[in-house]
C-alpha positions as CSV (number, residue, x, y, z in Angstrom):
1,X,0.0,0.0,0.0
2,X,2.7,2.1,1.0
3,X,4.4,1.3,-2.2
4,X,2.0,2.3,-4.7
5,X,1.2,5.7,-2.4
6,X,4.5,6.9,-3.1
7,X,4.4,6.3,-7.3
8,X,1.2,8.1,-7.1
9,X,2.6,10.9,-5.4
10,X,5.8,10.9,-7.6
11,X,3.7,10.5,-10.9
12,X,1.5,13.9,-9.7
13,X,5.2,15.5,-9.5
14,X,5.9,14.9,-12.4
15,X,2.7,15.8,-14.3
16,X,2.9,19.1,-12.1
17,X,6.6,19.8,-13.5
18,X,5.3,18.7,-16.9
19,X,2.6,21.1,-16.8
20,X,4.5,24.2,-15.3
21,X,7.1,23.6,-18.8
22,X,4.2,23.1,-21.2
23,X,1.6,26.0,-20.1
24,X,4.4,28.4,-21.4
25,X,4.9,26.7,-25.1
26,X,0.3,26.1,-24.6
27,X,0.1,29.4,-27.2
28,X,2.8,28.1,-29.7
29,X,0.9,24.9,-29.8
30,X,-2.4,26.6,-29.8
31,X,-1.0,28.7,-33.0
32,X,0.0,25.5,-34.8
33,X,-3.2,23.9,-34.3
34,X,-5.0,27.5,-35.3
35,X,-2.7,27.5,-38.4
36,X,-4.3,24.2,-40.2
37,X,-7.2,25.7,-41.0
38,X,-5.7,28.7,-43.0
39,X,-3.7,26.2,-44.2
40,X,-6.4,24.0,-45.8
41,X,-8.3,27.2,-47.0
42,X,-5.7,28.5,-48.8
43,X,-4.8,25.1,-50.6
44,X,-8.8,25.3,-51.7
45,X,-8.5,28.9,-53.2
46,X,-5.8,28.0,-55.3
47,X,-7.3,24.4,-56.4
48,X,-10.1,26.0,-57.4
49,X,-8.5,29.1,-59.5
50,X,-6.6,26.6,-61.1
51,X,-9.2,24.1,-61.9
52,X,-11.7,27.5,-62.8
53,X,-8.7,28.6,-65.0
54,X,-8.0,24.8,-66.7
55,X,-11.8,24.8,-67.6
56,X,-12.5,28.6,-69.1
57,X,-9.0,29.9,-69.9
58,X,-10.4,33.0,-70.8
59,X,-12.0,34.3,-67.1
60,X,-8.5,33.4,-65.7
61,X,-7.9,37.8,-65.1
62,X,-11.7,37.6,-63.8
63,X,-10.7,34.8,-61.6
64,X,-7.7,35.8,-59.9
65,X,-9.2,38.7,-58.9
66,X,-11.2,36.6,-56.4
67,X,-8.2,34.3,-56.0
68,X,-6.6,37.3,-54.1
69,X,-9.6,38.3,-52.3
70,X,-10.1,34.9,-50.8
71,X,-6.6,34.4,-50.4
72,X,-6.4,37.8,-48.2
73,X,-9.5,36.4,-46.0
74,X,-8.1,33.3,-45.2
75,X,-4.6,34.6,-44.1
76,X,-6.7,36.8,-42.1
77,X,-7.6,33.9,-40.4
78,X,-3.8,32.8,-39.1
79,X,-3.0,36.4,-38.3
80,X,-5.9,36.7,-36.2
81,X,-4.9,33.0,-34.5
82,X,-1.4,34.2,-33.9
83,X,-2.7,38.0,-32.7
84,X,-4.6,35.7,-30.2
85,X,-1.8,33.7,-29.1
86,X,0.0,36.7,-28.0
87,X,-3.1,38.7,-26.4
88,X,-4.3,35.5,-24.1
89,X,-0.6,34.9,-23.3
């Protein structure tokens, strides 16, 4: 009895030390997870100007207009995650 007291006592030590070093890296992690989003979106925008521009050649200056624009909103997105990271720090 005594025996398993003490490894649960030193195993909440440990997860306390672990916790002190990993709630100051919590917003770069927080930021990396934020980031896959963005990521994804702007993989989509330029899939779809590219297949838009394979398909009708001719609306490719029409297109990329809207290729910026959604480009620009979806980077909004990680600069708002990383703006977070370093406000709820």
């Amino acid at each position: 009895m005594k025996v398993t007291r003490f490894y649960q006592e030193e195993s909440r030590k440990m997860l306390s030390t672990l916790a002190a070093g990993v709630s100051g890296n919590l917003s770069a992690v927080g930021y990396g997870l934020a980031a896959i989003g963005p990521g994804i979106g702007v993989g989509i925008v330029f899939a779809a100007y590219i297949q838009a521009t394979a398909r009708q050649p001719e609306s490719a200056g029409l297109t990329r207009t809207y290729l910026f624009l959604g480009f620009a909103v979806v980077e909004a997105l990680a600069l708002l995650g990383i703006a977070f990271g370093f406000v709820f720090k």
